[in-house]
N, C-alpha and C positions, 0 to 999 in steps of 0.2 A: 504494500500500500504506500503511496507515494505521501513525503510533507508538505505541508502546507502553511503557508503563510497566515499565521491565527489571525484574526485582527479582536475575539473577544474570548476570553475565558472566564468561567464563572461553575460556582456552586451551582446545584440543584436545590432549592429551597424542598419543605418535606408535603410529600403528596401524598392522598387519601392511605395510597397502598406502600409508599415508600420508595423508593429508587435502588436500584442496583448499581444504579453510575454515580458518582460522585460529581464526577467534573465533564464539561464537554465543552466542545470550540464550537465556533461559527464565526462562518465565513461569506464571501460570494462566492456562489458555482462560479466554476468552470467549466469548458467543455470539456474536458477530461473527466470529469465527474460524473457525467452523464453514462456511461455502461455502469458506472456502479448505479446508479440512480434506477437504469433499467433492469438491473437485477433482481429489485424488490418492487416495483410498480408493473405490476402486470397490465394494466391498461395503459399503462403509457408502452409497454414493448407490445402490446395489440396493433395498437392504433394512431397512425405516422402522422396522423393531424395532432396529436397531444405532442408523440418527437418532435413535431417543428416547432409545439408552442413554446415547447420547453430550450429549446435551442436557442429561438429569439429571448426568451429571460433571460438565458446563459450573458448574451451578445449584449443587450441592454440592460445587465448588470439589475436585473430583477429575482434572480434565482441565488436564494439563500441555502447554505448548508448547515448543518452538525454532526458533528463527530462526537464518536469518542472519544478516552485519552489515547486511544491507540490506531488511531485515526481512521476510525469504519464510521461511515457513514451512515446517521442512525435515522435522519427524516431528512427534508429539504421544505421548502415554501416557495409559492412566488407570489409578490408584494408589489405594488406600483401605485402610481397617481390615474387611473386612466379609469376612474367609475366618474363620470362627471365631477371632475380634477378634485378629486378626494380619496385618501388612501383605501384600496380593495386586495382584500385575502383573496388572489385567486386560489389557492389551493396550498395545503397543507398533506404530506403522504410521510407518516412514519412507516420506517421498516417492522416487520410483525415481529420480530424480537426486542422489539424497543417498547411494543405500543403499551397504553394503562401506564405510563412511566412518568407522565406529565410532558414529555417531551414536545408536545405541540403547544400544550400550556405556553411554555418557554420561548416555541416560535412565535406564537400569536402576540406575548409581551415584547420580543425583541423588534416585530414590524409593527408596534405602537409605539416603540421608542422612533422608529423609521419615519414615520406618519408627520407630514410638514403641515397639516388641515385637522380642521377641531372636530372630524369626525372621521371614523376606518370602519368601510364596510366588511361583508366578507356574505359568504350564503352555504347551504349543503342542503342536501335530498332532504326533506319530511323526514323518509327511512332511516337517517345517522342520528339517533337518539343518544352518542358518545359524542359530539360534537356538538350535537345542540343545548348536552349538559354541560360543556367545557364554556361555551359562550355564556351562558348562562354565568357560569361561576367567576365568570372575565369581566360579567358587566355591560352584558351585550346585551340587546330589546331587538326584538322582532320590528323590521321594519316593513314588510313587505313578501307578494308571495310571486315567482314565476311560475305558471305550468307552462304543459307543451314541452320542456326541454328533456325528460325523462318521461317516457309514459307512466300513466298511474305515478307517478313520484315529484311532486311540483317541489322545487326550491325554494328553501326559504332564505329569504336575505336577513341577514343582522346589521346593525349599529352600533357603537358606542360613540360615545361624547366622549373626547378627550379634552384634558383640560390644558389645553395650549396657552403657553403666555403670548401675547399681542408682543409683536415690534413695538421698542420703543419709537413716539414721537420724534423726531429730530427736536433739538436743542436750538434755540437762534440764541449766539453769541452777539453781547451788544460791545463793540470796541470806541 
């Protein structure tokens, strides 16, 4: 497994069921990342329209990683401005030996720290009742439903209000 350039290391704070990792990095994907990526997302190695989405995340530095201390890659996210210019969870994919870990907890907090607007969407199927408890517990409201996009499974969109400090005013200097 190759190194990586950390840019953030941190504790695991303690989750309902506890963690087995201690510490984990994140980073921005690479393209390089991406076979490990598709080792554990079987719908992304299904289906070449997700490969590309994910690629372009790669390219425009939208595609977030985690490791472990021993640098396996344990989830990814991808994060951007591009829901009507306010920060949206496109998707969050832990690997299944990670999942129940809190690990997407951790992503969903680390693209609210990312989030430059006083509000970060994000959505999943009706059917992910593990996801809609984690927003729940994040502080997220229901804003909204899509059908049509999964049959029988309409999407529901989330919100939270984050508490952004305003730019300060400029200053007029009297000389």
């Amino acid at each position: 497994m190759k190194t990586k350039d950390l840019e953030k290391q941190a504790h695991l704070q303690e989750w309902d069921e506890g963690f087995r990792y201690e510490c984990y990095s994140m980073a921005e994907g690479e393209e390089s990342d991406l076979d490990d990526i598709l080792s554990f997302d079987g719908a992304a190695r299904a289906d070449a329209r997700r490969r590309r989405f994910l690629k372009r995340a790669v390219l425009e530095k939208n595609l977030w990683v985690m490791f472990d201390e021993e640098g396996t890659i344990m989830a990814y996210g991808v994060f951007d401005h591009s829901f009507y210019q306010r920060g949206f969870v496109h998707t969050i994919h832990v690997h299944p030996e990670y999942r129940r870990q809190g690990i997407a907890f951790e992503l969903m907090e680390h693209f609210e720290m990312l989030c430059e607007t006083d509000q970060i969407f994000t959505s999943t199927n009706q059917s992910n009742l593990a996801a809609q408890a984690m927003f729940a517990k994040l502080g997220y409201r229901k804003s909204g439903v899509v059908h049509d996009l999964d049959e029988g499974d309409p999407e529901i969109v989330f919100v939270k209000d984050l508490m952004k400090a305003p730019f300060p005013e400029p200053v007029e200097t009297v000389h």
